[in-house]
Wavefront OBJ file of the C-alpha trace (Angstrom):
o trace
v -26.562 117.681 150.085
v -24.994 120.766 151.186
v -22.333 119.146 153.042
v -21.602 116.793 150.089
v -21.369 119.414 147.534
v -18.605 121.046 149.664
v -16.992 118.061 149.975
v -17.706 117.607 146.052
v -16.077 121.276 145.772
v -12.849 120.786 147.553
v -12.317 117.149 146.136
v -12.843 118.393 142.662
v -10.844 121.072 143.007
v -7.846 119.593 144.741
v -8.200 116.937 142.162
v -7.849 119.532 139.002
v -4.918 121.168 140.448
v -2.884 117.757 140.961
v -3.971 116.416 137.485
v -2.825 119.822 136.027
v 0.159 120.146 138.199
v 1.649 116.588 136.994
v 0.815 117.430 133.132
v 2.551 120.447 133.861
v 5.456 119.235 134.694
v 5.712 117.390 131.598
v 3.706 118.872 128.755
v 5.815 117.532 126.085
v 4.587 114.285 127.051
v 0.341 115.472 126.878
v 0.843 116.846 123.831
v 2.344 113.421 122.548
v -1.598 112.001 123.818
v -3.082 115.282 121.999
v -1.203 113.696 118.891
v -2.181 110.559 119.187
v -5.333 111.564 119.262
v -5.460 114.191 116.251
v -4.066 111.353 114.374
v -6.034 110.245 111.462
v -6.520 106.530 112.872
v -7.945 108.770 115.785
v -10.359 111.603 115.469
v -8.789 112.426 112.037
v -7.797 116.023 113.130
v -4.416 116.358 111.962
v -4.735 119.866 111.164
v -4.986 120.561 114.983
v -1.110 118.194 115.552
v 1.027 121.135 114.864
v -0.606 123.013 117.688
v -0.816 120.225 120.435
v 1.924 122.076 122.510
v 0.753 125.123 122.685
v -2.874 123.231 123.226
v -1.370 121.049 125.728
v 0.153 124.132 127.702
v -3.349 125.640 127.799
v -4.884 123.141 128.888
v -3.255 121.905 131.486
v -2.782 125.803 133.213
v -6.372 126.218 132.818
v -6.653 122.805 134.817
v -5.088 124.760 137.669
v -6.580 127.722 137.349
v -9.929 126.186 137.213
v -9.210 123.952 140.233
v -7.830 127.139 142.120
v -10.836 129.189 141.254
v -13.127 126.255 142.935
v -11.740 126.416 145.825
v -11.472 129.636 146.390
v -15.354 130.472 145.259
v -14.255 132.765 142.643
v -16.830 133.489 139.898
v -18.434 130.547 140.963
v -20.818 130.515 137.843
v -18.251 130.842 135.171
v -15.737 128.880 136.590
v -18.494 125.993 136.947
v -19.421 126.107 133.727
v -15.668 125.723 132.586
v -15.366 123.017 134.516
v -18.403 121.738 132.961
v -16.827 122.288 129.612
v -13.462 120.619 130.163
v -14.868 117.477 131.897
v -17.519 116.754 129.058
v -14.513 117.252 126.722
v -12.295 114.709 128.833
v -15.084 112.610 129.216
v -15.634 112.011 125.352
v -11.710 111.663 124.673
v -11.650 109.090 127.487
v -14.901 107.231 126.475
v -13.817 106.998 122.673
v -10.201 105.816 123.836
v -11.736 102.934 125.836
v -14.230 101.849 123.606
v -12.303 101.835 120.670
v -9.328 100.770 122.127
v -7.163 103.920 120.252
v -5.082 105.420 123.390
v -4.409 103.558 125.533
v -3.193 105.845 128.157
v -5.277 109.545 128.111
v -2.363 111.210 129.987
v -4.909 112.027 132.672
v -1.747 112.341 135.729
v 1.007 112.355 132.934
v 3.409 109.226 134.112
v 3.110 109.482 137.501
v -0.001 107.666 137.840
v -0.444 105.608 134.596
v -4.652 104.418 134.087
v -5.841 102.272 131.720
v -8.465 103.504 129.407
v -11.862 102.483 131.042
v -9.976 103.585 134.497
v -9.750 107.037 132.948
v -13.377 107.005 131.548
v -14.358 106.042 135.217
v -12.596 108.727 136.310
v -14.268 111.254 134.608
v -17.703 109.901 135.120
v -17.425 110.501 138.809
v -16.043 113.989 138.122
v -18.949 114.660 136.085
v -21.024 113.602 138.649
v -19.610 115.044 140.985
v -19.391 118.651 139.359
v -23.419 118.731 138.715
v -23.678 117.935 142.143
v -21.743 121.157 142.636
v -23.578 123.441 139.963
v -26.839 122.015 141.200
v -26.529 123.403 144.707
v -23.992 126.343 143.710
v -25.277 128.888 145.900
v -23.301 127.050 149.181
v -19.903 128.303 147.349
v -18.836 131.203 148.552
v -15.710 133.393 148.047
v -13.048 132.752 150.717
v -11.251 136.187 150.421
v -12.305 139.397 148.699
v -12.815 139.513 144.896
v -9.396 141.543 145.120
v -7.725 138.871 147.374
v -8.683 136.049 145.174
v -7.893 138.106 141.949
v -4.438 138.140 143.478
v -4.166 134.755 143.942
v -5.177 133.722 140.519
v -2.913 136.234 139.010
v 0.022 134.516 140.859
v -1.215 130.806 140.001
v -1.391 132.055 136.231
v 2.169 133.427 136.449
v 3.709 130.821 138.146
v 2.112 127.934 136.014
v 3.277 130.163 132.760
v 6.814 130.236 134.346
v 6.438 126.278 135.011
v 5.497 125.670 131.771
v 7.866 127.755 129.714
v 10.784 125.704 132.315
v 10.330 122.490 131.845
v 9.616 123.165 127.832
v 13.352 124.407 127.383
v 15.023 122.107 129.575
v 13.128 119.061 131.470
v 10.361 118.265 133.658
v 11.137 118.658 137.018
v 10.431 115.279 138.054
v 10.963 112.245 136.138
v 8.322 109.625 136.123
v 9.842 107.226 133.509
v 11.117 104.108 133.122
v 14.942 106.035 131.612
v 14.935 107.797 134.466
v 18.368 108.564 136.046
v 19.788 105.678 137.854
v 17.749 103.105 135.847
v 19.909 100.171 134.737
v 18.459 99.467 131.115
v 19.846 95.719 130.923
v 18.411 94.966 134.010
v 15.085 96.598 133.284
v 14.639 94.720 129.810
v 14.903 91.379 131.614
v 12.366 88.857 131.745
v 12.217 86.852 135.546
v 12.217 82.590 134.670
v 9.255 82.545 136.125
v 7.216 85.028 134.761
v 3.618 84.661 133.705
v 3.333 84.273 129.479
v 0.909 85.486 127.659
v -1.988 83.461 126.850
v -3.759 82.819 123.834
v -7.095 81.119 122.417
v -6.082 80.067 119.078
v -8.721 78.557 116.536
v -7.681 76.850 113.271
v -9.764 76.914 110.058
v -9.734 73.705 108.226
v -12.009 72.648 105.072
v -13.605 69.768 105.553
v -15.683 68.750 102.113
v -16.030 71.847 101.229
v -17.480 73.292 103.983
v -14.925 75.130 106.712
v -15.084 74.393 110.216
v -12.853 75.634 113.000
v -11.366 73.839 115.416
v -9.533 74.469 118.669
v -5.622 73.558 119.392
v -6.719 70.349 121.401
v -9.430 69.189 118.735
v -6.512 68.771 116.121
v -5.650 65.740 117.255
v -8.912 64.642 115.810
v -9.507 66.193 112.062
v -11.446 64.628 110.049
v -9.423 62.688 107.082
v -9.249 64.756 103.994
v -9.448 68.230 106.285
v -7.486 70.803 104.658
v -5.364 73.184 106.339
v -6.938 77.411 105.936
v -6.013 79.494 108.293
v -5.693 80.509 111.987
v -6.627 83.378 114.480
v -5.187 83.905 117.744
v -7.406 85.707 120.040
v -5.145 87.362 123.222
v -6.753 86.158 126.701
v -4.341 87.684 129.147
v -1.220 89.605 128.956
v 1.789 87.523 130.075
v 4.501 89.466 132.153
v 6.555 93.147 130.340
v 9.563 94.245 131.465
v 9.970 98.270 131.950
v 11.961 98.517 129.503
v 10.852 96.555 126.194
v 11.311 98.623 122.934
v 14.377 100.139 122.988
v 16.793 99.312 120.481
v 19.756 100.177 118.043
v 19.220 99.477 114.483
v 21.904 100.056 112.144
v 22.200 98.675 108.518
v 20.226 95.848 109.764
v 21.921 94.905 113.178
v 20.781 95.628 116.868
v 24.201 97.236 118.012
v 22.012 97.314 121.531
v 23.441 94.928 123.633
v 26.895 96.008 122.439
v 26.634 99.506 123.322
v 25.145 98.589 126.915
v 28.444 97.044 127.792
v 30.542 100.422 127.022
v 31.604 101.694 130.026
v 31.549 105.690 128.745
v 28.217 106.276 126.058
v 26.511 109.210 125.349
v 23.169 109.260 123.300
v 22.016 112.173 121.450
v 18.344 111.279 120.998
v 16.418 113.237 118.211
v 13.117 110.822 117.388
v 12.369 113.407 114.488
v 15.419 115.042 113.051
v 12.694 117.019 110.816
v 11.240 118.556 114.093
v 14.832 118.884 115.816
v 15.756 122.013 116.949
v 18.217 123.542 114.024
v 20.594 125.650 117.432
v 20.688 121.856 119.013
v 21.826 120.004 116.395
v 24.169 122.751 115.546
v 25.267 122.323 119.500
v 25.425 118.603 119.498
v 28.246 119.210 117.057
v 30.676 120.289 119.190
v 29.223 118.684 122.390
v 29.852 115.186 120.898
v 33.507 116.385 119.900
v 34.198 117.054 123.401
v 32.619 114.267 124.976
v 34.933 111.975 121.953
v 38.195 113.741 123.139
v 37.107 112.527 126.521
v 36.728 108.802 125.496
v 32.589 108.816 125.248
v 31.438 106.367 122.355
v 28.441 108.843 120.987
v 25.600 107.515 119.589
v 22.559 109.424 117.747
v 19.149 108.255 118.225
v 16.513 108.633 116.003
v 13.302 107.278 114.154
v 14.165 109.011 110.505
v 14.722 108.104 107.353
v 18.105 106.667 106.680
v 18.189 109.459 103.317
v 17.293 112.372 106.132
v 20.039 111.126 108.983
v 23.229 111.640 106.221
v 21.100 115.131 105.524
v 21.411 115.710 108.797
v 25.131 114.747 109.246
v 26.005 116.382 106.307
v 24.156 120.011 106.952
v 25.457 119.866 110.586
v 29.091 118.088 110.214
v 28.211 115.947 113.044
v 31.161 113.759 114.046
v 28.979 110.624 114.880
v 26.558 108.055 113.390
v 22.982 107.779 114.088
v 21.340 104.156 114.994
v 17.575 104.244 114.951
v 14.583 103.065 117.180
v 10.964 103.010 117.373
v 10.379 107.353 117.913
v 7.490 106.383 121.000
v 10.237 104.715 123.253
v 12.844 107.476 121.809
v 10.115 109.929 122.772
v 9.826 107.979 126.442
v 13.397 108.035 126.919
v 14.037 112.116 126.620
v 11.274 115.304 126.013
v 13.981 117.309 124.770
v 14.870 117.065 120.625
v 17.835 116.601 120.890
v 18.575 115.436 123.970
v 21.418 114.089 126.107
v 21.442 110.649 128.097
v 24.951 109.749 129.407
v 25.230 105.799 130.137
v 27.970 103.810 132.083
v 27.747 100.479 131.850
v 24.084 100.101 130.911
v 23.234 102.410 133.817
v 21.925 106.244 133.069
v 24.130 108.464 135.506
v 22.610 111.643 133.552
v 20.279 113.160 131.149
v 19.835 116.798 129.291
v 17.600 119.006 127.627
v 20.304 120.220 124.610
v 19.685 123.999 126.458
v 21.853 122.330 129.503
v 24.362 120.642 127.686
v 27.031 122.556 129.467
v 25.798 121.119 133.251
v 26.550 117.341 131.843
v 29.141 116.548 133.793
v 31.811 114.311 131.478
v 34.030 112.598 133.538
l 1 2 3 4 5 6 7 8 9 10 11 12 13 14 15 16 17 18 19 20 21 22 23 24 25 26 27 28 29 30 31 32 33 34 35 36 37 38 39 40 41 42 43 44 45 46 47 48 49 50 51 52 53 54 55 56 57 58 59 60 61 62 63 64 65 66 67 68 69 70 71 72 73 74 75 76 77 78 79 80 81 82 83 84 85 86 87 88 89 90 91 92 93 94 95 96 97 98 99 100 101 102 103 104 105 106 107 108 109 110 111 112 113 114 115 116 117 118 119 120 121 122 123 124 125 126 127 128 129 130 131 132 133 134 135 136 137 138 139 140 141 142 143 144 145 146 147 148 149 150 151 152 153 154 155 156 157 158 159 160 161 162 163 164 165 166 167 168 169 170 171 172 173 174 175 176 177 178 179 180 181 182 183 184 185 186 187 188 189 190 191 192 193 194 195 196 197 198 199 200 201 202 203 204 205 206 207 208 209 210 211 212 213 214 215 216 217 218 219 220 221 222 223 224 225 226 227 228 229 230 231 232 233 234 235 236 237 238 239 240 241 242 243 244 245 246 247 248 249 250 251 252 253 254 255 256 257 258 259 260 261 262 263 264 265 266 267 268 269 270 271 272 273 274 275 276 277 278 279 280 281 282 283 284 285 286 287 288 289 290 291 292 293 294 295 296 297 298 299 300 301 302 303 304 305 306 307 308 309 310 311 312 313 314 315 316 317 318 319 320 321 322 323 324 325 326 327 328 329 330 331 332 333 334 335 336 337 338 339 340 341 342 343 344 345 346 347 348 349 350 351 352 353 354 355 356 357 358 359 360 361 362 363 364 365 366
């Protein structure tokens, strides 16, 4: 057992540094899942949403930390019951996502390793597990360097996960996981193969039949009883047919998806925003005269948002933007940039670039 808990020890703690590391580099994109799940169809928390960046950034250095502290076999007892802590709070988040089917994706590895909710509650079970296993035979932890040494080392995981964190929050993460990543082909990814699988469904019909209602299935309708009147029908889903990467995305304006249109332009740039309520005031301010000189060198420029129609013409007004804004569902706008606003630059349906609104003058327009 002593062996195992090692093993238990490094595994866990390799295991919290990686999971931390990848939410790290993208902790707009946790704090999206915190959201979701402050939301009041969630845990009905939404005095906590305002905060779920800063929460998000906590959480995920204390991840490392945590995992750091493991292996090293510093302050074994407080750093186990931390652990303790954080994977009983996982656990529940995970367990009330699965079984009531509210988020569907905890966030547990960000977008680099996407798990399904009873995946993630599987996860954490074995982490649990495997973390009593560790407090239960504690005493085979020991420090690897001197209290100083691993001070040190602590010190410089904080500091570098702070100077991570406040990196990626002011321009992008480091690595992009996502489906608009740069060199994606958007057409391409929203296509459907001829031979895809389809979705499948059990349907049942609801037909009144002398005043009593029976249900019947698609093939029994063939053979109603005469007089059966028509009620209603369900449709139950039995498996998921095939979904391309790319399925959401679209660009609604006055009542028309301009999206297929503005794929085919061989120069676009889109200046995402999915809440131009939460936008940065200095970026829209910036977009301004970004979009001018991207229209002086032939870009069409496109705003992207999820608003109000009354807020965008606020927004143009206020800011004297010289473009129009077409609008989309704000979790794919939210997929497709961290950033508010943001830059994507698009030739010919392919992304050749993308900017946090901080780095606007590194976009190289051609």
């Amino acid at each position: 057992m002593k062996i195992i808990a090692q093993l238990s020890r490094i595994f866990v703690g390799v295991l919290f540094i990686l999971s931390g590391l990848v939410k790290l580099n993208d902790p707009m994109g946790f704090s999206y899942k915190l959201e979701e799940y402050f939301s009041e169809a969630v845990l009905n928390l939404p005095f906590f949403a305002p905060y779920a960046v800063s929460l998000a950034v906590i959480l995920v250095i204390a991840e490392v930390i945590l995992g750091v502290a493991l292996l090293l076999g510093y302050m074994r007892k407080l750093t186990l019951g931390l652990l303790f802590l954080m994977i009983v709070f996982f656990t529940f988040l995970t367990f009330y996502s699965a079984y009531f089917n509210k988020v569907t994706d905890c966030g547990c590895f960000g977008d680099a390793v996407p798990l399904t909710p009873w995946g993630s509650f599987t996860k954490d079970i074995v982490l649990l597990i495997l973390i009593l296993i560790i407090m239960k035979y504690n005493q085979v932890i020991k420090p690897i360097f001197s209290s100083k040494v691993n001070g040190i080392i602590l010190l410089a995981s904080l500091v570098l996960c702070s100077f991570m964190g406040y990196w990626v929050l002011n321009h992008l993460p480091l690595k992009d996981f996502r489906v608009y990543k740069i060199g994606t082909n958007i057409p391409n990814g929203m296509d459907i193969p001829e031979d895809a699988a389809r979705a499948v469904y059990d349907i049942t019909f609801y037909y009144d039949v002398n005043g009593e209602e029976r249900k019947f299935s698609d093939k029994e309708l063939t053979k109603l009883p005469e007089g059966a009147k028509y009620l209603r029908r369900e449709e139950k889903l039995v498996s998921e047919g095939y979904q391309p990467p790319i399925h959401d995305l679209t660009m609604d304006k006055d009542g028309e998806d301009h999206l297929s249109m503005m794929m085919g332009e061989p120069k676009l740039v889109m200046l995402i925003s999915y809440d131009l309520n939460r936008a940065d005031e200095a970026g829209l301010e910036a977009m301004r005269d970004f979009a001018n000189k991207a229209i002086v060198k032939g870009y069409v420029v496109a705003g992207m948002t999820a608003s109000s129609p009354d807020l965008i013409q606020q927004v143009i007004k206020k800011h004297k933007l010289p473009f129009e804004y077409y609008t989309c569902d704000g979790t794919t706008l939210k997929t497709i940039e961290r950033g508010n606003p943001s830059i994507v630059v698009i030739e010919s349906g392919v992304i050749v670039d993308k900017k946090h609104w901080n780095d606007r003058e590194s976009v190289n327009l051609k």
